[in-house]
C-alpha positions in Angstrom: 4.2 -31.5 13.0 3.2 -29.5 9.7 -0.4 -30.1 7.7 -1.4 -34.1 7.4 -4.4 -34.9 5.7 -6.1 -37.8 4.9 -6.6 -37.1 1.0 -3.1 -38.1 0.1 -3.5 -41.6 2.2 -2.8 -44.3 -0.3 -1.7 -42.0 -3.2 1.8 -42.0 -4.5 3.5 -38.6 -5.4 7.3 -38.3 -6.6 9.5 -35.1 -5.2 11.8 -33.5 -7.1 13.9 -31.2 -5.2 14.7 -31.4 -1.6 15.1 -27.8 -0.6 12.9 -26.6 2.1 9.8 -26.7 0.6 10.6 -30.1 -0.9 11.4 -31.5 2.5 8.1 -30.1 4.0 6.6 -31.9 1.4 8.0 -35.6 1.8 7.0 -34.6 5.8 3.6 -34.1 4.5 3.3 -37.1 2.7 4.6 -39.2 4.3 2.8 -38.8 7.6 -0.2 -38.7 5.3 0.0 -42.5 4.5 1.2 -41.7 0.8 4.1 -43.9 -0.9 6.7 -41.3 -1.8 9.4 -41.3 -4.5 11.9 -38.5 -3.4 15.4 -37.0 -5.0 17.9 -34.2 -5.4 21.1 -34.2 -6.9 22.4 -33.6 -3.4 24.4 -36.1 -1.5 22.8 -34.7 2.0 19.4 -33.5 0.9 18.2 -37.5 -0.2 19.9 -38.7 3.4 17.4 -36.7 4.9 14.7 -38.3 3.8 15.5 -42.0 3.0 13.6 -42.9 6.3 10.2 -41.2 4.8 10.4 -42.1 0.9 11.9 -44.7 -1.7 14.9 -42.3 -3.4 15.0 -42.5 -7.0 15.0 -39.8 -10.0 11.8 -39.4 -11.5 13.0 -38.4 -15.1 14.5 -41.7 -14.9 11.4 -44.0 -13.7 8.3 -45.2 -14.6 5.7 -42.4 -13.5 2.8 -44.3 -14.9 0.5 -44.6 -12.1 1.6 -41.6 -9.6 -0.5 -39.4 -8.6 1.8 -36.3 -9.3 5.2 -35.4 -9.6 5.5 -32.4 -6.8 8.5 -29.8 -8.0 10.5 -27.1 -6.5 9.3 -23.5 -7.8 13.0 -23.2 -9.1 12.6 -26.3 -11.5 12.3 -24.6 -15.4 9.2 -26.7 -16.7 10.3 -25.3 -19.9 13.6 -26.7 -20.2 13.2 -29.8 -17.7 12.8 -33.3 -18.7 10.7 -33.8 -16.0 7.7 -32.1 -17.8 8.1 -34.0 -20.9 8.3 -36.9 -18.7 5.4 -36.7 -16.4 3.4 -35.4 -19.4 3.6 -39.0 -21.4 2.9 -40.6 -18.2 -0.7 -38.6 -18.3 1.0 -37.0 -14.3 0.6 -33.8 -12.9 3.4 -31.9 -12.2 2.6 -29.7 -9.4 3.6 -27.9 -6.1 3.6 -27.6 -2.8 1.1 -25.0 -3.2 -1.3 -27.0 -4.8 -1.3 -30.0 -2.1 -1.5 -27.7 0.3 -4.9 -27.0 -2.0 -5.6 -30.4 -2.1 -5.1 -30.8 1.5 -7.6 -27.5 2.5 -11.1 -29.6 3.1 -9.7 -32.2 5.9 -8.1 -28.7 7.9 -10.4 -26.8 10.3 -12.8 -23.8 8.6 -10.1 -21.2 7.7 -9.6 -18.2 4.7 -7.0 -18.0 2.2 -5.3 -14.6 1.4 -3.4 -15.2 -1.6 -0.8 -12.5 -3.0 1.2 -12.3 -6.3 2.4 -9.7 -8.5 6.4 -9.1 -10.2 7.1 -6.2 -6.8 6.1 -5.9 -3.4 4.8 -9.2 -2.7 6.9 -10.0 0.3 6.1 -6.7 1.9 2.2 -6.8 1.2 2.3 -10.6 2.2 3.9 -9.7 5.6 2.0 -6.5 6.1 -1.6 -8.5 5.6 -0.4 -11.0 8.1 0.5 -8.3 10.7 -3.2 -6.7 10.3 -4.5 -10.1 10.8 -2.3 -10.5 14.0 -3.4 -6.9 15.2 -6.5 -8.0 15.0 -6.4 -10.8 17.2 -7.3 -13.7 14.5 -4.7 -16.6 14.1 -2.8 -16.6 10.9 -0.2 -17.8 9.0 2.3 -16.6 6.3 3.9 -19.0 3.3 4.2 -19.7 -0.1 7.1 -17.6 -1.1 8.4 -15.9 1.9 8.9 -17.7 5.5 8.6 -21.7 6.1 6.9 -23.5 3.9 3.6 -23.6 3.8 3.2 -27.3 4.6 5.5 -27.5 7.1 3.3 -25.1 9.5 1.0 -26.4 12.0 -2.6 -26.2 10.8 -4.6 -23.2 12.0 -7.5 -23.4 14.6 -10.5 -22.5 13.3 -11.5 -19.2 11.6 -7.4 -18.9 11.2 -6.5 -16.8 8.2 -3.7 -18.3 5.7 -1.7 -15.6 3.9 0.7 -16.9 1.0 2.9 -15.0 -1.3 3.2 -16.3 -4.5 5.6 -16.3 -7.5 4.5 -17.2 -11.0 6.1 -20.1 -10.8 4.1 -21.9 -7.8 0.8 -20.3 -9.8 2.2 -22.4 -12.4 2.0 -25.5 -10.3 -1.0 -25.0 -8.3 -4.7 -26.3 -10.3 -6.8 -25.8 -7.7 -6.2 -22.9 -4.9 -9.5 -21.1 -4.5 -8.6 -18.4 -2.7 -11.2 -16.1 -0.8 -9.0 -12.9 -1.5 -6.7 -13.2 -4.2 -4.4 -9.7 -5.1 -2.6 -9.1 -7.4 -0.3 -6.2 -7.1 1.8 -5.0 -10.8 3.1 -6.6 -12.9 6.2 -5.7 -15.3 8.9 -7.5 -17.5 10.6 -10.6 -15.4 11.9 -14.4 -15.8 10.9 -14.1 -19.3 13.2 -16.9 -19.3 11.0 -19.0 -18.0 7.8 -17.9 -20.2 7.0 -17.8 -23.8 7.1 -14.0 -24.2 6.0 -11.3 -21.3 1.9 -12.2 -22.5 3.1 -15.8 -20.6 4.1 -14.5 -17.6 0.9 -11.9 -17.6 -0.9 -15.3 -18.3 0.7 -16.9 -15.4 -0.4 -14.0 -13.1 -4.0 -14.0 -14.0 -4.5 -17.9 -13.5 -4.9 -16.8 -9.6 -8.1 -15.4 -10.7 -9.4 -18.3 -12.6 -8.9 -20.4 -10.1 -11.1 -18.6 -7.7 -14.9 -19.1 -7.4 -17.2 -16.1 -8.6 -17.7 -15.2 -5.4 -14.4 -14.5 -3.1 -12.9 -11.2 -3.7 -10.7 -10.3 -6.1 -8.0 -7.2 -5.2 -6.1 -5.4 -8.5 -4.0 -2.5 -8.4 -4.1 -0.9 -11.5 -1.0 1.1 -12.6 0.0 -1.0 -15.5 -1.7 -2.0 -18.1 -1.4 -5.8 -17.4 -2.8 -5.2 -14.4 -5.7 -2.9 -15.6 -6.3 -6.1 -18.7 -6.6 -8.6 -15.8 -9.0 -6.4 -13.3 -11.2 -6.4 -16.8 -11.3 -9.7 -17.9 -11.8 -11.0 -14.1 -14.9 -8.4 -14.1 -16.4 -9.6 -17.7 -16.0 -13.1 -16.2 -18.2 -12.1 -12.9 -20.7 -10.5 -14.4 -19.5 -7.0 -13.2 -18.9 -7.1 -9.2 -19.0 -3.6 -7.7 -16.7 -4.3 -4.7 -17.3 -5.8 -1.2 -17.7 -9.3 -0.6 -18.0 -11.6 -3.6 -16.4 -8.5 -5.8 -13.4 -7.0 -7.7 -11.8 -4.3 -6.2 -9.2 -2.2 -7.9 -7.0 -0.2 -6.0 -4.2 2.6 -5.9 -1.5 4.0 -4.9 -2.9 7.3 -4.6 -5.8 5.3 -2.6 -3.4 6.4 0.5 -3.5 10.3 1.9 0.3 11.2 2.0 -0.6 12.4 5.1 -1.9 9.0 6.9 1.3 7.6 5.0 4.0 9.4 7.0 2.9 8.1 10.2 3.7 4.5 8.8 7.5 4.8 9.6 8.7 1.1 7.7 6.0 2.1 4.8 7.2 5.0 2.9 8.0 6.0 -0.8 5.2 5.3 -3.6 5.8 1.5 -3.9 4.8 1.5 0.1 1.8 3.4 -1.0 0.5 0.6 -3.4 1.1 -2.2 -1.0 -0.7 -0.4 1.7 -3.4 0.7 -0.2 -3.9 -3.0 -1.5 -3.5 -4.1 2.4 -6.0 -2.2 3.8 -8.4 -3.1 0.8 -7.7 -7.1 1.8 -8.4 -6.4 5.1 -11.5 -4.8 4.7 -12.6 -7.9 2.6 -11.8 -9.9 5.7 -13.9 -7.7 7.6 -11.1 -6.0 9.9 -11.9 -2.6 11.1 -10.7 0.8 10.0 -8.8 1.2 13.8 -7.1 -1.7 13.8 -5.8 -1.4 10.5 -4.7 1.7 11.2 -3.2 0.6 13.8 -1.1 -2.3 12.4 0.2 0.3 9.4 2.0 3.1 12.2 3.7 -1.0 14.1 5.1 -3.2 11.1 8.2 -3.3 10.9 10.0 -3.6 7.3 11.5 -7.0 6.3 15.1 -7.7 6.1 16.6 -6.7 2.6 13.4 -4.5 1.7 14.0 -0.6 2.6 15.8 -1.9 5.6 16.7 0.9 7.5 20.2 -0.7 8.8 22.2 2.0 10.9 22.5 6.1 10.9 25.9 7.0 11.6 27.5 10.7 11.3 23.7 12.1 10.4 24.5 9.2 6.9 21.2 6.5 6.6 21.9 3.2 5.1 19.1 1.6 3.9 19.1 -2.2 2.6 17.0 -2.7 -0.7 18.9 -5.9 -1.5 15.5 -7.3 -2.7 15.3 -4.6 -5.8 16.3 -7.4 -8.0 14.9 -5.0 -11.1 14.3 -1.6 -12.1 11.1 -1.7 -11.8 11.1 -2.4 -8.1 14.7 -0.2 -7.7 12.3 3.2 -9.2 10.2 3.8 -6.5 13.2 3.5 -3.8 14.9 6.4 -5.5 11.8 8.2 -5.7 11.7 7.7 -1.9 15.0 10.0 -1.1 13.9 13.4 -3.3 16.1 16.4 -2.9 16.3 18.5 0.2 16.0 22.4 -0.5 17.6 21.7 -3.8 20.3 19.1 -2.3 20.4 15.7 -3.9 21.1 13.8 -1.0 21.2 10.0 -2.4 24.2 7.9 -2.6 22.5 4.7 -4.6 24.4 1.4 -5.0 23.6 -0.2 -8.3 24.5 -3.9 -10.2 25.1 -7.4 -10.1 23.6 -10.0 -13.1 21.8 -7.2 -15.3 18.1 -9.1 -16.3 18.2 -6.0 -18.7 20.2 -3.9 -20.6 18.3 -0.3 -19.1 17.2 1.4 -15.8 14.3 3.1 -18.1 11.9 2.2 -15.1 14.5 4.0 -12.9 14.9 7.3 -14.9 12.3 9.6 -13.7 14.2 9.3 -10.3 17.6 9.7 -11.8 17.7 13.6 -10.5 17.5 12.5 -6.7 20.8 11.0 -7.2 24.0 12.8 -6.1 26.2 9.7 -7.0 26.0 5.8 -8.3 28.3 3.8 -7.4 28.2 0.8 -9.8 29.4 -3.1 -8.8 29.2 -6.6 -10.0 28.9 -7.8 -13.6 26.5 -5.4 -14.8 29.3 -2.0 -13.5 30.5 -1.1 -16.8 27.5 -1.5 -18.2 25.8 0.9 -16.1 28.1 3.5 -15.5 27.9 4.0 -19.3 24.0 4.2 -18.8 24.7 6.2 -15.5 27.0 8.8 -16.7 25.4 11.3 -18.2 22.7 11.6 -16.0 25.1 11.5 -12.5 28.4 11.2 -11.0 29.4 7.4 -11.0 31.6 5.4 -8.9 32.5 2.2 -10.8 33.0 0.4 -7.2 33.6 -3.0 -8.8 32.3 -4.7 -5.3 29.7 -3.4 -2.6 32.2 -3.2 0.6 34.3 -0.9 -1.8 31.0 1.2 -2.9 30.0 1.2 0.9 33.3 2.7 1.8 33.2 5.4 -1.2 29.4 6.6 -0.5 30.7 7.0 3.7 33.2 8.9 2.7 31.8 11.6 0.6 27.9 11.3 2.4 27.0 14.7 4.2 24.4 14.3 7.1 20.8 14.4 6.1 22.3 12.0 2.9 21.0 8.7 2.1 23.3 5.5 1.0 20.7 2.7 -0.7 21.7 -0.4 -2.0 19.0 -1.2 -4.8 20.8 -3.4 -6.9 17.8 -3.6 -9.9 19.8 -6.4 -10.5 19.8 -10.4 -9.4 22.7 -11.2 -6.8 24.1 -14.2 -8.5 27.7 -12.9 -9.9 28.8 -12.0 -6.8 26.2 -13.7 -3.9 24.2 -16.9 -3.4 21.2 -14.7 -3.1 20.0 -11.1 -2.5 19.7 -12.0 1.1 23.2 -12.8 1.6 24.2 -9.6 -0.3 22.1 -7.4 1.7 23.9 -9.2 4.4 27.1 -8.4 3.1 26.3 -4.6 2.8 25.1 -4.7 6.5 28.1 -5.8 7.5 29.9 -3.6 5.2 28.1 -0.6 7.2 28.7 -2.0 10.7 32.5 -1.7 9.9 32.2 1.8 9.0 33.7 3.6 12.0 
């Protein structure tokens, strides 16, 4: 049935974008007794809702009056008319996230984890939940990864809510008062979408405004973003030492490598960070040191992030289709280092460049015994590449699969970490990680 609430009874919202989140949304509404303006530029997407809402454009109407103008994350406010539009109407343009906000005093007594950060949400956002299921308390995982948020069946009470979020649904949420709010790193991304990187840091630390004094803040603090946010957030509450109704900063050499290599889906420094900020979440939630402990040695990676996908002829594949930048590409090199001298990594590399470096990736560049270069951004990187490695310009992944099979030794590693988007070549990273498993499977 998905969240209804009473609040929204008698309001009227307009929906723009009809994706999954957007139809969870018109659901929502309209089972929640609010008139509802819905469209998409899809033929198919506004058929599936002309039972539950009037259909209309609403760059194109009269929005004086609405109560908000709900978005898709993927809408640029800073290029779309809608903003402009909604704005002289004196409406609200906001999420799904923030309804869901709205909605939070009508649902049964429950918590709110919420995660955001430019790498490693998905992971930490999935790895929190699996504590909370270890532990026996009922929870639920949205926002920016799974079914949205919305669209789940409200929790019983003392049920735990854990959402990833982007920049972009911070941007459209006003009022989520999280009880643990984390933020996890943050480095150079859809600057596109921001007036200059201090925009996107801006974006980041409005989870922490939004939060009352006293529900815990969590801030790892290996950039200096990150560091600037844990400060301001402790100026602004007078100096919390940690525990309930504090900040807590954590990091990645929080975690004993030791403890670390019994968490077989959690290795490699990036792992490190997000299970040091894990275990620091679910100590604010009051979840003991066993059970965590516990849950770290049985999750289970997620798809497209250092998937492990087969071992065949002593070779690993791993899927790191998800490393949509250097930044998050770095610490899966750093995850393969030599073997008694041997490089040993076979690393698949390209797609839409969001830069025109892989500085965050050249500390690791030594583990490399070969790239193998594809998509748009190939040329450009095998001249970055080539002085530091050997370099297969592949042109396309089945072809850089095939290469790194055939010149792997056992004990070697082949990693597709783009540190690129997927769109030249894919309709998203998970359909090329896809591609490369299926690439692998064929290897014989």
């Amino acid at each position: 049935m998905g969240i209804v609430s009473d609040v929204f009874a008698g309001k009227k919202y307009a929906v723009l974008g009809l994706a999954r989140s957007g139809l969870a949304t018109v659901e929502c509404l309209a089972a929640s007794g609010a008139q509802v303006v819905a469209w998409d530029s899809r033929d198919e997407a506004r058929e599936a809702v002309a039972d539950k809402a009037d259909l209309a454009d609403p760059t194109e109407i009269d929005l004086k009056g609405f109560d908000g103008v709900v978005v898709s994350p993927g809408v640029p406010l800073n290029k779309h008319p809608i903003a402009m539009h909604a704005k002289l109407a004196g409406v609200p343009v906001i999420g799904d996230i923030e309804l869901f906000a709205l909605a939070r005093p009508a649902l049964p007594r429950h918590r709110v984890v919420g995660i955001t950060g430019t790498n490693g949400k998905s992971t930490t956002t999935a790895l929190v939940h699996h504590i909370i299921q270890t532990a026996g308390s009922p929870t639920r995982m949205g926002g920016n990864i799974g079914l949205p948020i919305l669209g789940q069946d409200p929790l019983p009470v003392g049920g735990i809510y854990v959402l990833e979020l982007s920049s972009y649904q911070i941007d459209l949420t006003q009022s989520l008062d999280c009880d643990v709010a984390v933020l996890l790193n943050i480095t150079p991304d859809h600057l596109d979408r921001y007036n200059g990187f201090e925009g996107y840091v801006a974006s980041k630390a409005r989870l922490f405004e939004m939060q009352s004094a006293d529900h815990v803040a969590v801030i790892a603090t290996e950039d200096e973003s990150s560091r600037s946010i844990l400060s301001s957030v402790r100026d602004s509450r007078e100096g919390g030492d940690g525990g309930d109704g504090g900040v807590v900063e954590v990091k990645s050499t929080d975690i004993d490598p030791a403890a670390q290599a019994g968490w077989p889906s959690l290795q490699g420094p990036h792992n490190a960070q997000n299970a040091a900020v894990a275990i620091a979440v679910a100590r604010a939630l009051g979840i003991d040191e066993a059970t965590i402990e516990q849950a770290l040695q049985t999750y289970a990676s997620l798809p497209h992030r250092m998937q492990r996908v087969r071992e065949l002829n002593g070779v690993l594949y791993v899927n790191d289709s998800k490393a949509t930048n250097a930044a998050s590409t770095a610490p899966a090199l750093a995850a393969y280092p030599p073997i008694d001298g041997r490089k040993r990594l076979h690393w698949i590399v390209g797609g839409l460049a969001k830069t025109d470096n892989l500085d965050e990736c050249a500390p690791w560049f030594g583990n490399v015994a070969q790239a193998y270069t594809i998509g748009e951004a190939g040329p450009m990187f095998v001249e970055l590449l080539r002085p530091h490695m050997a370099v297969d310009d592949s042109e396309m992944l089945s072809a850089a699969v095939r290469r790194a099979a055939r010149v792997a030794q056992p004990g070697d590693v082949v990693l597709l970490s783009p540190a690129c988007a997927s769109f030249d070549q894919f309709r998203d990273f998970e359909a090329r990680g896809d591609a490369f498993a299926a690439a692998v499977a064929a290897l014989e």
